[in-house]
VEXVO-536539 format. One record per residue: x, y negated, z of N, C-alpha, C in turn; residue number from 0. Coordinates in pm, 1 decimal, m for minus. Layout:
# VEXVO-536539
neast_nnorth_nup_caeast_canorth_caup_ceast_cnorth_cup_i
X_Y_Z_X_Y_Z_X_Y_Z_NUM
...
END
This chain:
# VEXVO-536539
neast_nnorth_nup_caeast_canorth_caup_ceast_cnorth_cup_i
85.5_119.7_0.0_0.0_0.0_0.0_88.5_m123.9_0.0_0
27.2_m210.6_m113.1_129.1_m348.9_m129.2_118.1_m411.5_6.3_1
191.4_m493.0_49.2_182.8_m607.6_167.5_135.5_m753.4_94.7_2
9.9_m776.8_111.1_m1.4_m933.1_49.4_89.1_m1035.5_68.4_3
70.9_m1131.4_m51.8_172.6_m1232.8_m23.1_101.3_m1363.3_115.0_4
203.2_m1442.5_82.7_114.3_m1546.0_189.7_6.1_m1593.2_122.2_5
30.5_m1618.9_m23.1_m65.9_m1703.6_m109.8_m206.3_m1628.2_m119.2_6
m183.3_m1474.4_m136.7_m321.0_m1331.8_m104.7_m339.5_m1362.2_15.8_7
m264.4_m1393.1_146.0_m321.6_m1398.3_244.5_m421.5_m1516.1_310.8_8
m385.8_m1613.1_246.0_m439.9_m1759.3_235.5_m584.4_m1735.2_164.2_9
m575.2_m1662.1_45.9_m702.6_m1641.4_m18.8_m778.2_m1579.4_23.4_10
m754.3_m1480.2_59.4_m835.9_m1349.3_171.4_m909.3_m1421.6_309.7_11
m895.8_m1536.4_386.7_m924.5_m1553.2_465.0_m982.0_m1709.9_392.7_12
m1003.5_m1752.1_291.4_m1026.2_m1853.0_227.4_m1181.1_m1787.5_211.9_13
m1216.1_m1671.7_115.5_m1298.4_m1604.8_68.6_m1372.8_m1503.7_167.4_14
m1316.1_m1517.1_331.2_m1375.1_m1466.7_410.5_m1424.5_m1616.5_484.9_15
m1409.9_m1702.4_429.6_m1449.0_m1861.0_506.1_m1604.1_m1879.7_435.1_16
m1594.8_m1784.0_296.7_m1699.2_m1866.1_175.1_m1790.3_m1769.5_220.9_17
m1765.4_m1664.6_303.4_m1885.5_m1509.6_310.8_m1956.2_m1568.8_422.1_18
m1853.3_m1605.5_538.7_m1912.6_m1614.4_650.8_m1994.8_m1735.6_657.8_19
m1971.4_m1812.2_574.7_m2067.0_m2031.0_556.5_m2177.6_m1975.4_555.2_20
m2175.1_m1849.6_474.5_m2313.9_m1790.7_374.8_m2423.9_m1755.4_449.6_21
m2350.8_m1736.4_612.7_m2453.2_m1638.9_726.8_m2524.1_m1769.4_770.2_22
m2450.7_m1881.8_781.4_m2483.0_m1993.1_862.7_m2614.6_m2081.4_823.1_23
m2652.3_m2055.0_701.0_m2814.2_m2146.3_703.6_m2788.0_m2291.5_718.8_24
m2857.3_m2315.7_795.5_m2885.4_m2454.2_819.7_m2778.0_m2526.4_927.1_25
m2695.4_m2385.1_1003.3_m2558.3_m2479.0_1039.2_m2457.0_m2525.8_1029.6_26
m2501.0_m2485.3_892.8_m2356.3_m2561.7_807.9_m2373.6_m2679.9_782.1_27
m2474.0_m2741.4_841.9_m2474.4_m2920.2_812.9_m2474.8_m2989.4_972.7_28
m2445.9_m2906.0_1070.3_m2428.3_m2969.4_1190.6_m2291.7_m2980.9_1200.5_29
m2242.6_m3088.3_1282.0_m2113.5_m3142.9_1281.5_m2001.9_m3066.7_1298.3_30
m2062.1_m2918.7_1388.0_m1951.2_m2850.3_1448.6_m1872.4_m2768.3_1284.7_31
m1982.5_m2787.3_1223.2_m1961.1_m2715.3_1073.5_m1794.5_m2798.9_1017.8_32
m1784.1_m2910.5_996.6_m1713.0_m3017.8_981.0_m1604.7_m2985.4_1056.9_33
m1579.8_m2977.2_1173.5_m1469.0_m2922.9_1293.9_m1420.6_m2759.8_1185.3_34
m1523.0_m2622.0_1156.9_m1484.4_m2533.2_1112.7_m1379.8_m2575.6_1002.9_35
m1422.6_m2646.6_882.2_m1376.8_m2689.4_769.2_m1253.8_m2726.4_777.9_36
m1239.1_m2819.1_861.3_m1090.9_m2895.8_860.6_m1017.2_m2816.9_943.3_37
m1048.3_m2692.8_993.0_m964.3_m2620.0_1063.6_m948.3_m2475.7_935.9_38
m985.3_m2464.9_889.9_m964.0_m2368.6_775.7_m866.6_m2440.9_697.4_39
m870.0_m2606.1_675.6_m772.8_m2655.5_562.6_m647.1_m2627.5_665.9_40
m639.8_m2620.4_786.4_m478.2_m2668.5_846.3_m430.5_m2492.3_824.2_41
m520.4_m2423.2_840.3_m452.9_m2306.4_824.6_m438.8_m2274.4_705.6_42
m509.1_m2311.7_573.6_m452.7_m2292.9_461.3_m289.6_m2360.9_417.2_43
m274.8_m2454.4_514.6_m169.5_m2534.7_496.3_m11.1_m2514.1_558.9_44
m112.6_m2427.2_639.8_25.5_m2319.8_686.0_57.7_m2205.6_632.5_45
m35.6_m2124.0_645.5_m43.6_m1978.3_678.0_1.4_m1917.0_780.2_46
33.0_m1790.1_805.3_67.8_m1741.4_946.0_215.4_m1743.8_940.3_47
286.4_m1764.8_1033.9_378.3_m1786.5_1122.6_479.0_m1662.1_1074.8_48
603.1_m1721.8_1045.6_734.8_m1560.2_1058.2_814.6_m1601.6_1172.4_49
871.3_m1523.9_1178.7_972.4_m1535.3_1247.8_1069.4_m1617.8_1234.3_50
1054.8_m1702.1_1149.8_1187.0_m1786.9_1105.2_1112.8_m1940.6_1142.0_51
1003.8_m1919.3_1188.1_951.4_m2033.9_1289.4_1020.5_m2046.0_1394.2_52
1035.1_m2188.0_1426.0_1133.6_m2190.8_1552.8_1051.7_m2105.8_1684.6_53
879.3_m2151.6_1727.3_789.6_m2116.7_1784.7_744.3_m1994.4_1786.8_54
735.7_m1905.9_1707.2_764.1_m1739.0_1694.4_887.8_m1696.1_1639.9_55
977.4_m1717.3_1666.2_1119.2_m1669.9_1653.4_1067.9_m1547.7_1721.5_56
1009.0_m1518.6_1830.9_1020.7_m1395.5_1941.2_905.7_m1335.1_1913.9_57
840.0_m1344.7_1805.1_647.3_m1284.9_1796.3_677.8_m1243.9_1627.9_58
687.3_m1145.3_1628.7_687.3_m1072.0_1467.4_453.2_m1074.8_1497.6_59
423.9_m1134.7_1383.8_297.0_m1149.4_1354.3_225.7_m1073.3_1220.6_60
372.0_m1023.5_1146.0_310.3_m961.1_1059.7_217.0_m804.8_1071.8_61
206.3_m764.5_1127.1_114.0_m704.3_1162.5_m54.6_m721.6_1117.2_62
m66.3_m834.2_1231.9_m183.9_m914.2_1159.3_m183.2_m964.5_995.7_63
m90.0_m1044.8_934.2_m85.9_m1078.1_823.5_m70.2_m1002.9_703.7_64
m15.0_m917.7_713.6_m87.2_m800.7_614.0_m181.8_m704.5_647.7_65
m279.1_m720.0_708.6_m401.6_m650.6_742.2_m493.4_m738.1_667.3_66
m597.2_m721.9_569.5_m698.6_m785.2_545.8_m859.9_m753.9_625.1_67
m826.5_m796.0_766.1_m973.9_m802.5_865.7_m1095.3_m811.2_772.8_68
m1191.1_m783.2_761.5_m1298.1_m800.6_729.3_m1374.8_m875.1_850.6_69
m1446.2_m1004.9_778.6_m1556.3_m1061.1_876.4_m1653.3_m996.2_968.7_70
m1711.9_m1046.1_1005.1_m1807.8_m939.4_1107.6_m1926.9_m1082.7_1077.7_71
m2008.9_m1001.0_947.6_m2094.7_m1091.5_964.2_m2250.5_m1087.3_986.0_72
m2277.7_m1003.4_1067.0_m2404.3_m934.8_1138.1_m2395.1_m890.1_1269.6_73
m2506.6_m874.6_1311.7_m2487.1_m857.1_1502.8_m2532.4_m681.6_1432.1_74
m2443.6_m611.3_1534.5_m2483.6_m435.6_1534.7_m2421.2_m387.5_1619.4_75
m2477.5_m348.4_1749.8_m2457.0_m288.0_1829.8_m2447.1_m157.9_1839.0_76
m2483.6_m116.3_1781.2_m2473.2_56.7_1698.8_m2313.9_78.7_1756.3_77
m2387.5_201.8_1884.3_m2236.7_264.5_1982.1_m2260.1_213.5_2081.8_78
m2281.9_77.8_2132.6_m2288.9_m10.1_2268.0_m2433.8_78.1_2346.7_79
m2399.7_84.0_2525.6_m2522.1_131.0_2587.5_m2495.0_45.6_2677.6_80
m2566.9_32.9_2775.9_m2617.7_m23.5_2923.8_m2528.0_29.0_2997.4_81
m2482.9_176.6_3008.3_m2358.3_226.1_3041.4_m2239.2_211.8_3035.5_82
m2200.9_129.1_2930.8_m2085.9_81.4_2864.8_m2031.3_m41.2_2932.2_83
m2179.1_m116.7_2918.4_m2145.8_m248.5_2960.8_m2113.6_m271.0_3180.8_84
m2230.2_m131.4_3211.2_m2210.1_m129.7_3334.8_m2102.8_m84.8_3421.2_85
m2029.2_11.1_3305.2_m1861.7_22.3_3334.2_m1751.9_m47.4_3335.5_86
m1799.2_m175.3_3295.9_m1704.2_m282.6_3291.2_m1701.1_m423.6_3328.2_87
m1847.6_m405.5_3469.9_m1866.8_m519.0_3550.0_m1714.8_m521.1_3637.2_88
m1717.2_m652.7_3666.4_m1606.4_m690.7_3740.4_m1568.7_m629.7_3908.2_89
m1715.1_m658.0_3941.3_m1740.7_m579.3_4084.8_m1869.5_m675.6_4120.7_90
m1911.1_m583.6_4221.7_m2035.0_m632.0_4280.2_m2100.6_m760.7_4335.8_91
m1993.7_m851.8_4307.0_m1954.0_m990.7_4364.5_m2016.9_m1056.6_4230.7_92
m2022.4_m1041.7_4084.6_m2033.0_m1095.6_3971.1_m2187.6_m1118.0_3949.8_93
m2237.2_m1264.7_4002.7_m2354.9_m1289.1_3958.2_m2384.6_m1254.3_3848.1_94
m2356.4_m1318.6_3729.1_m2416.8_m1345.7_3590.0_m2293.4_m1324.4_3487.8_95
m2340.3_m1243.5_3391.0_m2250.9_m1183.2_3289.8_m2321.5_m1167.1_3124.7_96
m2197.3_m1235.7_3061.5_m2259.7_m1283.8_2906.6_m2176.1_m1169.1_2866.5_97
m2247.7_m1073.0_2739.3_m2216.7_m940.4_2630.3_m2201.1_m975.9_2504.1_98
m2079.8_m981.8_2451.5_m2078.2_m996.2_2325.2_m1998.3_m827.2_2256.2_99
m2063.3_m822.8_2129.8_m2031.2_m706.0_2035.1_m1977.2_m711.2_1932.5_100
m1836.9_m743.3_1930.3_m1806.2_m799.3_1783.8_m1800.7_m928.6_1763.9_101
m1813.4_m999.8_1867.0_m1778.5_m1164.1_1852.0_m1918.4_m1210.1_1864.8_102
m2008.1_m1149.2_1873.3_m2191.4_m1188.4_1851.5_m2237.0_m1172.6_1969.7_103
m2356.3_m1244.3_2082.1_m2400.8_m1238.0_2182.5_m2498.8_m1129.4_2196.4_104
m2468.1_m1046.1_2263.7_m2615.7_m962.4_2344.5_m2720.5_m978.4_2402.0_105
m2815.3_m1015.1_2364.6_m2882.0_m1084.2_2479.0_m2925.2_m975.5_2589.3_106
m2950.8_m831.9_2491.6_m2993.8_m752.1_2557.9_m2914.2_m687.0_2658.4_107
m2814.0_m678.3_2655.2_m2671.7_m648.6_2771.5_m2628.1_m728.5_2865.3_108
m2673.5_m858.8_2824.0_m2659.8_m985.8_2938.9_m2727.6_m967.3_2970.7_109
m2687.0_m1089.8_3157.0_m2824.5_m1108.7_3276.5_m2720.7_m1218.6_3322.6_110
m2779.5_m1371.3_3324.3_m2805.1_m1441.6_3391.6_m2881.7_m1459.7_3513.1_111
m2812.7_m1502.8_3650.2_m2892.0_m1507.4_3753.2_m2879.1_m1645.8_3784.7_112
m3095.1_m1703.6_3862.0_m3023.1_m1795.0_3931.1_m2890.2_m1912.7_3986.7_113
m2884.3_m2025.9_3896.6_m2779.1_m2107.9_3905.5_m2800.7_m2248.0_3963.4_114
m2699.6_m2285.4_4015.9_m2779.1_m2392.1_4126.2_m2783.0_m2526.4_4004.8_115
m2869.2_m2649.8_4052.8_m2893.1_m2756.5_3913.1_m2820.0_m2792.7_3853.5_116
m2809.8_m2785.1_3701.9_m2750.9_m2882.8_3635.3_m2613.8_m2770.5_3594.5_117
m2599.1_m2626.8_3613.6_m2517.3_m2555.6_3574.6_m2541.4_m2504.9_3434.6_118
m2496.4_m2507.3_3344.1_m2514.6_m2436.8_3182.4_m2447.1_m2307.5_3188.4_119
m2513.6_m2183.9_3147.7_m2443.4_m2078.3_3155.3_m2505.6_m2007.0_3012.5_120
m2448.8_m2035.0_2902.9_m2507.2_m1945.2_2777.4_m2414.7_m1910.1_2682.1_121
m2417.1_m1837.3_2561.9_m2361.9_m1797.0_2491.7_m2289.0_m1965.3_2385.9_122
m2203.8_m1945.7_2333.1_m2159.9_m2114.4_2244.6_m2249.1_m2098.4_2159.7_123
m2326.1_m2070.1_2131.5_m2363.5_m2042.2_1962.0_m2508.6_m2167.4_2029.9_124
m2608.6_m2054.7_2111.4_m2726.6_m2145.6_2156.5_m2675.2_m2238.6_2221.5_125
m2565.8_m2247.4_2293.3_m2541.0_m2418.1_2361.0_m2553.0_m2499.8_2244.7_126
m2456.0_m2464.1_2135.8_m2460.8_m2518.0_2020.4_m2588.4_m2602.3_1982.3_127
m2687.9_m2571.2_2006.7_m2837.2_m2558.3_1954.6_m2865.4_m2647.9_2081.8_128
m2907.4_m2604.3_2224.3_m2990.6_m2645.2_2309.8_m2901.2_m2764.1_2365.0_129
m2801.7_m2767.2_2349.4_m2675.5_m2902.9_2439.5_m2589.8_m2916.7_2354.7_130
m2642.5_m2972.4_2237.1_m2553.8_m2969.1_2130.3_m2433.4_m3127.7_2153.9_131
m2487.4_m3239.4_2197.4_m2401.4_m3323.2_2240.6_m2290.3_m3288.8_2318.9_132
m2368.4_m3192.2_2434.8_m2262.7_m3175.3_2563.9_m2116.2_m3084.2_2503.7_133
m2141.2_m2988.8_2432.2_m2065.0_m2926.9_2369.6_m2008.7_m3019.9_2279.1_134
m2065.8_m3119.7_2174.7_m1939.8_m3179.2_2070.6_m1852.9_m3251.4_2148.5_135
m1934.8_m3275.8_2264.3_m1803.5_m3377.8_2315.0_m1685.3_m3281.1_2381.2_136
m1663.1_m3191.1_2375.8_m1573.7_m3133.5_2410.3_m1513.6_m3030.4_2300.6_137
m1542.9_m2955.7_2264.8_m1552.1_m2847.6_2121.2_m1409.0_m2888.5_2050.6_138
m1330.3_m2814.7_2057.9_m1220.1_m2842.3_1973.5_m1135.4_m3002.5_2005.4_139
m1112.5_m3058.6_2104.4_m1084.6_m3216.6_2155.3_m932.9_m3204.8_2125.4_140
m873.5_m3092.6_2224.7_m773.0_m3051.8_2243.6_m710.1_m2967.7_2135.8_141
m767.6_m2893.3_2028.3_m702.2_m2785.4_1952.0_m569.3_m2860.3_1814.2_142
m490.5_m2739.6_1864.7_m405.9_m2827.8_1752.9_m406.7_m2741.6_1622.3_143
m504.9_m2796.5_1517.3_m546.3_m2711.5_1434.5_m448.9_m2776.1_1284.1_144
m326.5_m2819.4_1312.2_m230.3_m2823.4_1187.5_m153.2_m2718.2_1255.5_145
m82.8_m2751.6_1332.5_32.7_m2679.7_1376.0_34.9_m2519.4_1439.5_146
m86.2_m2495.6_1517.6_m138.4_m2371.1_1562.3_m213.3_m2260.9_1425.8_147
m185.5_m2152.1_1380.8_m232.5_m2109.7_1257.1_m359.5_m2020.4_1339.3_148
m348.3_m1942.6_1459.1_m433.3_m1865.7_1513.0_m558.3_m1981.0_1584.8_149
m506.5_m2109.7_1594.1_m621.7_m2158.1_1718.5_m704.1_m2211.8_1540.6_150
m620.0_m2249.1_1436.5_m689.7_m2290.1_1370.4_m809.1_m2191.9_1275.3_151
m732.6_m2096.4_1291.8_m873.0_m1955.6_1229.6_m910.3_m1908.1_1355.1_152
m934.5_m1932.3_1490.5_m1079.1_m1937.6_1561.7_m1158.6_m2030.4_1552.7_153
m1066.2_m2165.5_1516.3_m1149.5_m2259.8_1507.9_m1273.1_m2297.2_1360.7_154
m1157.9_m2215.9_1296.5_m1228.8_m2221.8_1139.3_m1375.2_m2105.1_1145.3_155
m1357.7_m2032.8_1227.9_m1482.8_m1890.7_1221.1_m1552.2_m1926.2_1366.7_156
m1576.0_m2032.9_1452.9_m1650.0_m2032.0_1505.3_m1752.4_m1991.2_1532.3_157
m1854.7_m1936.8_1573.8_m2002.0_m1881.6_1552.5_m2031.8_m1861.9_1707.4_158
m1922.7_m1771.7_1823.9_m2019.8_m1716.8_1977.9_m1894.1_m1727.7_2063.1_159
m1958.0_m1738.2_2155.0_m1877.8_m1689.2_2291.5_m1928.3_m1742.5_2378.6_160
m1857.8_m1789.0_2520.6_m1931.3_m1838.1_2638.5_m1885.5_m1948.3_2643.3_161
m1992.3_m2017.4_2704.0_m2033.6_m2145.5_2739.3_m2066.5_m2132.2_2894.3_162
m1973.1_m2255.4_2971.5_m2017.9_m2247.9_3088.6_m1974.2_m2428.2_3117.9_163
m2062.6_m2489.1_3191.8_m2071.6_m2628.8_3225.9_m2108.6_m2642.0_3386.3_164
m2047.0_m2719.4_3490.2_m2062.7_m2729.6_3574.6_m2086.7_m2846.1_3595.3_165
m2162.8_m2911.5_3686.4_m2158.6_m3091.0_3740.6_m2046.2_m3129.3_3828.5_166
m2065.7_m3236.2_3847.4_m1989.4_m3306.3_3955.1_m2030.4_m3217.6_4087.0_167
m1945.9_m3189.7_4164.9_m1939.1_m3143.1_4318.7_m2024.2_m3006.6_4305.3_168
m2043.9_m2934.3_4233.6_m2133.6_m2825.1_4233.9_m1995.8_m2677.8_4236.5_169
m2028.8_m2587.3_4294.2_m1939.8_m2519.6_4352.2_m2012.9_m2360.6_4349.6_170
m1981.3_m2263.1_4201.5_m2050.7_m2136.1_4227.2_m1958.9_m2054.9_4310.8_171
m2019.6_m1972.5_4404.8_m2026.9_m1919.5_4493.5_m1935.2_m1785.5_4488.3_172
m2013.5_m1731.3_4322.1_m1996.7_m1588.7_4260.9_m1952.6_m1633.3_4132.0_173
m1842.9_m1521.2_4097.7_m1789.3_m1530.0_3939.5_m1874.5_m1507.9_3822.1_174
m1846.1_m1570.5_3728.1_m1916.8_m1532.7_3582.2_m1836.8_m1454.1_3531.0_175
m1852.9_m1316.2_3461.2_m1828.2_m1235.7_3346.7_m1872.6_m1235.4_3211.0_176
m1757.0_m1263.3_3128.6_m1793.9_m1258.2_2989.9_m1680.9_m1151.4_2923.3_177
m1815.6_m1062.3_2899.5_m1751.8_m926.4_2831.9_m1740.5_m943.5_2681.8_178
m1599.4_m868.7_2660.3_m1599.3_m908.4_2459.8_m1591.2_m711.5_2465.4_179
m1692.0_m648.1_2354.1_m1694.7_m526.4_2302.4_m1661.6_m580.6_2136.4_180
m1523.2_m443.3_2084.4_m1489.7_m417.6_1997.9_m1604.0_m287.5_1989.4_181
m1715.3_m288.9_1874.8_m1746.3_m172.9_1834.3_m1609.9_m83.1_1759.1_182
m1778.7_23.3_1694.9_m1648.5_156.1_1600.8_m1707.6_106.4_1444.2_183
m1640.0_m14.1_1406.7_m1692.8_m17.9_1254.5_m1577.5_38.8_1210.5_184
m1579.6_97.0_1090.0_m1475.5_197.0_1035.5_m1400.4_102.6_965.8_185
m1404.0_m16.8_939.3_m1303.4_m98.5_830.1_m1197.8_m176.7_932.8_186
m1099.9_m171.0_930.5_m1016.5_m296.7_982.2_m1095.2_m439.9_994.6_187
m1132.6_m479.1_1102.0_m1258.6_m612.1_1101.0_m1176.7_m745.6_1245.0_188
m1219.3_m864.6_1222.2_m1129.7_m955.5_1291.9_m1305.6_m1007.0_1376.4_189
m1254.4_m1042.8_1518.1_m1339.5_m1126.1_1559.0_m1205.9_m1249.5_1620.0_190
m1294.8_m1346.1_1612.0_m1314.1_m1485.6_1693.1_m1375.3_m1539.8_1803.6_191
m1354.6_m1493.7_1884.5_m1415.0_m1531.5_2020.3_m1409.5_m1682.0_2090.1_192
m1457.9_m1754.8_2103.8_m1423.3_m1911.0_2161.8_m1513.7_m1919.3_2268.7_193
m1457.0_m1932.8_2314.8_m1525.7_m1982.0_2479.9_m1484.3_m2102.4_2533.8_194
m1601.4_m2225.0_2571.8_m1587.2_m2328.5_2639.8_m1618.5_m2352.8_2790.2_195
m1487.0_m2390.4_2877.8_m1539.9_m2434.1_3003.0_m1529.1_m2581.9_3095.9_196
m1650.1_m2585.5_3109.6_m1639.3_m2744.4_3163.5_m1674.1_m2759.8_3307.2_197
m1571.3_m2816.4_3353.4_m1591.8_m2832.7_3477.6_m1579.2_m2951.4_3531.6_198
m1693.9_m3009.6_3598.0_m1712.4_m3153.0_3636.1_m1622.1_m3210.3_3773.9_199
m1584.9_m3320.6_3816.7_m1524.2_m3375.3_3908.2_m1545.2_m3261.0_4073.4_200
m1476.3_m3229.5_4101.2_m1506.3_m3184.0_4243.6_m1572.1_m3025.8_4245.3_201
m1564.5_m2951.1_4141.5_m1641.4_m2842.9_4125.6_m1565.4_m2723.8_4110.4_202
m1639.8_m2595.9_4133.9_m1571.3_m2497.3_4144.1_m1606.1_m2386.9_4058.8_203
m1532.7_m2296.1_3995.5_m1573.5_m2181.0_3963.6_m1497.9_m2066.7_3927.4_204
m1551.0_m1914.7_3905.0_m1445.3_m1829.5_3862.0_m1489.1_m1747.4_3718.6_205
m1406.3_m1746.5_3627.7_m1490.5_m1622.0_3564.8_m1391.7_m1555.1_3524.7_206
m1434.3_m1447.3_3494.9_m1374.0_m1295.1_3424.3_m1396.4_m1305.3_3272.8_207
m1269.6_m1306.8_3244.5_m1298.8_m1247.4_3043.5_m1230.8_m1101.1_3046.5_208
m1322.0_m994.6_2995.2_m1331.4_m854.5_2950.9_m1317.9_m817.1_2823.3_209
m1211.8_m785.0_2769.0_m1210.1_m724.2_2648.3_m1200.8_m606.4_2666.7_210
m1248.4_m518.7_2534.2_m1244.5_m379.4_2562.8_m1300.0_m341.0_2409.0_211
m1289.0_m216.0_2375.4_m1288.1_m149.3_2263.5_m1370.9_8.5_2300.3_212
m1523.6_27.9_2226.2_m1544.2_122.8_2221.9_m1498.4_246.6_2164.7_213
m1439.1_207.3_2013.8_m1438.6_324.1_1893.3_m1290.8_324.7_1874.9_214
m1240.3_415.5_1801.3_m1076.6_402.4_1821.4_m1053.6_357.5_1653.4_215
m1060.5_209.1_1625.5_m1032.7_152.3_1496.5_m940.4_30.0_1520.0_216
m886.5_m21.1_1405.2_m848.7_m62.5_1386.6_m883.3_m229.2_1406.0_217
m847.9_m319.2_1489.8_m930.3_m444.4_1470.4_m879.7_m567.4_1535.9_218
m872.0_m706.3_1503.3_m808.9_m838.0_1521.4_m897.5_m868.5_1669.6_219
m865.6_m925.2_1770.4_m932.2_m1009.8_1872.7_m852.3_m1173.6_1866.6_220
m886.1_m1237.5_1820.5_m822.8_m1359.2_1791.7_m891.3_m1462.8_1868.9_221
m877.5_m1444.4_2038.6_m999.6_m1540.7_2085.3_m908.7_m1660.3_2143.6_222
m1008.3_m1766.8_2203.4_m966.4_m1906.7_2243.3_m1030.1_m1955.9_2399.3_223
m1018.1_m2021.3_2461.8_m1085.2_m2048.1_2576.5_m1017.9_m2173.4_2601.2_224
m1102.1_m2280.4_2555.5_m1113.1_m2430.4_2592.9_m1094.8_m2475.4_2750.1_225
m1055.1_m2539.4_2830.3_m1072.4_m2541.7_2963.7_m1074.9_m2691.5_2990.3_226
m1166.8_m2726.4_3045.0_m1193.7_m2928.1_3015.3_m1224.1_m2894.3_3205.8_227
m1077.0_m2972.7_3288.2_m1117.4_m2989.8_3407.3_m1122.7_m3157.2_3454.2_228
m1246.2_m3155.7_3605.8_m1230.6_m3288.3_3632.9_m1151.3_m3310.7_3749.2_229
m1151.1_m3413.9_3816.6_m1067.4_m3439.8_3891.7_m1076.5_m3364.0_4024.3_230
m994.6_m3264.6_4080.4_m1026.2_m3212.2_4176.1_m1072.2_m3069.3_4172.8_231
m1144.8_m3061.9_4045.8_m1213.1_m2899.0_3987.0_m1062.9_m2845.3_4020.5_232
m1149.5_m2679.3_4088.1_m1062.5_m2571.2_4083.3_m1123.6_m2426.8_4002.6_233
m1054.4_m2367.3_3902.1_m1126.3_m2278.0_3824.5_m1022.4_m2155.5_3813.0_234
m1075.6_m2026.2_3876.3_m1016.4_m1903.2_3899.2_m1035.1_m1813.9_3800.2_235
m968.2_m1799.2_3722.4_m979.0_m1759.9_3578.5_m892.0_m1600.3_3587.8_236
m982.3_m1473.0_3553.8_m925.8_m1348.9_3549.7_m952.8_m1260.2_3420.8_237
m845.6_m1234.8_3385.0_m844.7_m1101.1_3218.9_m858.9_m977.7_3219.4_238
m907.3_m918.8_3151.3_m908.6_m760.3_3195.2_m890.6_m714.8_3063.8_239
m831.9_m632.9_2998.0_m797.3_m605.6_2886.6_m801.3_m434.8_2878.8_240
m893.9_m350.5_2784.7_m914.1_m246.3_2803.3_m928.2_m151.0_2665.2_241
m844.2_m89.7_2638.3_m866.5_m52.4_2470.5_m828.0_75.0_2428.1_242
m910.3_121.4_2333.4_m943.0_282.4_2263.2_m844.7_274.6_2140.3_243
m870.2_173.2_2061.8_m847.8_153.3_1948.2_m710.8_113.8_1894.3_244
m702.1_67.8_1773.8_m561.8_5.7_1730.3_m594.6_m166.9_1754.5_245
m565.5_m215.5_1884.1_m559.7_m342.0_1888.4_m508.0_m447.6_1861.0_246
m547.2_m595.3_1768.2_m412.1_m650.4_1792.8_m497.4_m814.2_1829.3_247
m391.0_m853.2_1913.3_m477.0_m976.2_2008.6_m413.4_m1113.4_2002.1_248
m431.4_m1190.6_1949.7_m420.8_m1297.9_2007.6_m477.5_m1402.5_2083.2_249
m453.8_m1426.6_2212.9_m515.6_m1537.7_2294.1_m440.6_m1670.0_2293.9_250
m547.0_m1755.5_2318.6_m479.5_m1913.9_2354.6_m563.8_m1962.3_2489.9_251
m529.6_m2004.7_2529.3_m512.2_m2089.9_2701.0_m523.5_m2268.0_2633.5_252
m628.2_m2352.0_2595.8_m583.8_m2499.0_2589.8_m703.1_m2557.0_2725.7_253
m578.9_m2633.5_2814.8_m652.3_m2654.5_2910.9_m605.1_m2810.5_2919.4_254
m731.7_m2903.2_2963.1_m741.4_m3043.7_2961.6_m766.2_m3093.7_3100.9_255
m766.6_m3197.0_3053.1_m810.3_m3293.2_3194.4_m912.0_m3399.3_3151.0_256
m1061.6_m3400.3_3259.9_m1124.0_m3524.9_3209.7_m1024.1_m3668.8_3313.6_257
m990.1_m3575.0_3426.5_m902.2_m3666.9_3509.5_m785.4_m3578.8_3551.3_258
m729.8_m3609.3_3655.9_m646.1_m3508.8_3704.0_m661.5_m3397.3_3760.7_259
m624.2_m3263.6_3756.6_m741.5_m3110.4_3781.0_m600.5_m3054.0_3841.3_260
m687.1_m2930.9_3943.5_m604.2_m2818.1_3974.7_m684.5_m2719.1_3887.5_261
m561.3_m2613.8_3846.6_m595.6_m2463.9_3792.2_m518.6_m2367.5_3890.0_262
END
């Protein structure tokens, strides 16, 4: 099997930009659409990273770059049970926990509990929709989508993940869990995971991100997690990483300040 060039690889994820617009309907004219776009041009303008980058000198990436991921552009849970997901609660302490399958929200595997006022706890896609301000004002503020080639193709395939917003002085008690499931689709397939967290002046919280892999395939986790703290916020942030399959992962950590923050 040939190894694509950069220029095949640029196109391949160009023509997986034109499949996935296709799912989007009517949100391809909301602003966050605009944020996707210009983050697809910075990564066309790179491409992925060798080793002869000063910044991955120490990260051989080709791996990923000659793999052609296929999009994931349908929700199918096909393999996922109630069992699955209940094997990979955090512990008994974990109020409320968001399920995603492939980069797509569960609703049916999630459970939100009880949150004290003015807390947002939903998947990005419907924040998108129901708090669509509260989210642009934060959504990509921080991403450095010339120079970063991975933050800029999460940023370019946007579509789900978690959303969590706290107020001023509000302080949860119990951690949030947000589980990411790799199904068993048989093709080499990439998700994008982005998760936003906002945390207001004086506030507290913890959550758990869960990755994990049902089927033993082949597949990209290329996720992101925004972190917008306020002055004083403290946020206890834990990974759990769990896998069947042929994994290959990249995470990013971009964490802000609305004022000065502890992490």
């Amino acid at each position: 099997m040939s190894i694509p060039t950069s220029e095949q690889q640029k196109q391949w994820y160009q023509t997986s930009f034109e499949l996935f617009e296709r799912t989007l309907n009517g949100e391809s004219r909301e602003p966050v659409h605009t944020l996707r776009r210009r983050a697809l041009k910075g990564f066309l303008a790179t491409g992925f990273p060798t080793t002869k980058n000063e910044e991955w000198r120490f990260t051989n990436v080709s791996p990923i770059a000659k793999t052609s991921f296929q999009p994931v552009l349908a929700y199918d849970p096909s393999g996922v049970t109630a069992d699955h997901v209940k094997a990979l609660s955090f512990d008994e302490h974990v109020s409320s926990r968001l399920v995603f399958i492939d980069g797509r929200f569960a609703q049916e595997f999630s459970e939100i509990s009880t949150l004290p006022k003015g807390v947002v706890l939903k998947s990005l896609g419907a924040a998108l929709k129901t708090h669509a301000e509260l989210v642009q004002n934060f959504l990509g503020k921080n991403a450095d989508l010339e120079e970063n080639p991975f933050v800029a193709l999460n940023t370019a395939f946007i579509r789900d993940g978690g959303f969590l917003y706290v107020p001023d002085g509000v302080r949860l008690d119990q951690p949030v869990q947000l589980i990411f499931l790799s199904s068993g689709r048989q093709e080499p397939f990439a998700v994008h995971p982005r998760n936003l967290i906002v945390l207001g002046s004086g506030s507290s919280a913890g959550v758990v991100e869960t990755y994990v892999a049902t089927g033993e395939n082949v597949y990209l986790t290329n996720a992101m997690t925004e972190i917008v703290l306020g002055a004083g916020a403290t946020l206890a942030p834990t990974i759990q990483k769990r896998k069947n399959g042929t994994e290959i992962t990249q995470e990013r950590r971009i964490v802000s300040g609305m004022w000065p923050f502890i992490v």
